[in-house]
C-alpha positions in Angstrom: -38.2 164.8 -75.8 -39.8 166.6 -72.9 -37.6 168.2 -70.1 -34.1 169.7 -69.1 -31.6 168.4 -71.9 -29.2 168.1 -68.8 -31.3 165.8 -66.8 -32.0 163.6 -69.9 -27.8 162.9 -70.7 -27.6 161.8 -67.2 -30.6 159.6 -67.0 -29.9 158.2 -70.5 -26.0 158.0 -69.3 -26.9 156.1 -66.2 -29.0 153.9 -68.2 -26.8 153.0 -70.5 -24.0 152.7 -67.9 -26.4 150.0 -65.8 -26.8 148.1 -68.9 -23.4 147.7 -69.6 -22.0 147.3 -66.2 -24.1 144.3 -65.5 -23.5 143.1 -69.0 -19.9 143.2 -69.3 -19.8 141.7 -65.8 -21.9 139.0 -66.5 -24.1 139.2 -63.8 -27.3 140.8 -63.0 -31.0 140.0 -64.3 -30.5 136.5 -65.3 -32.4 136.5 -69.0 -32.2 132.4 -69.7 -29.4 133.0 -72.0 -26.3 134.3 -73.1 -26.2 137.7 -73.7 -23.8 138.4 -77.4 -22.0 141.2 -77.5 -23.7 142.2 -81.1 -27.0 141.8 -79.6 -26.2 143.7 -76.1 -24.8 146.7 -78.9 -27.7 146.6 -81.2 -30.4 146.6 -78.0 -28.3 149.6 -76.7 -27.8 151.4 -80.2 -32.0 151.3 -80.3 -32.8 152.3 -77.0 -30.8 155.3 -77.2 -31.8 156.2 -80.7 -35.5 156.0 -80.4 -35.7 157.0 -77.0 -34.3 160.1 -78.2 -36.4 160.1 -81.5 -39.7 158.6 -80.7 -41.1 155.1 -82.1 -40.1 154.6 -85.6 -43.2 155.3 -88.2 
């Protein structure tokens, strides 16, 4: 991924920080639904891993 590897931590940790403020919280976005904690982890787990690795093939 393009760019200062320092920059990229803190925009991925912000990110992932937002997310999980809002869901743990409860609030935020309203989505229609409930929000499960293995769904919230597993949409989290695949940002962060194919935003660092690209699309998978």
């Amino acid at each position: 991924m393009p760019g200062d590897p320092a920059v990229l931590a803190s925009a991925f940790n912000t990110l992932l920080e937002g997310f999980c403020a809002v869901w743990a919280a409860g609030g935020g976005e309203p989505i229609g639904r409930i929000l499960g904690d293995d769904e919230a982890i597993d949409t989290l787990t695949g940002l962060l891993r194919h935003g660092l690795t690209g699309p998978r093939p």
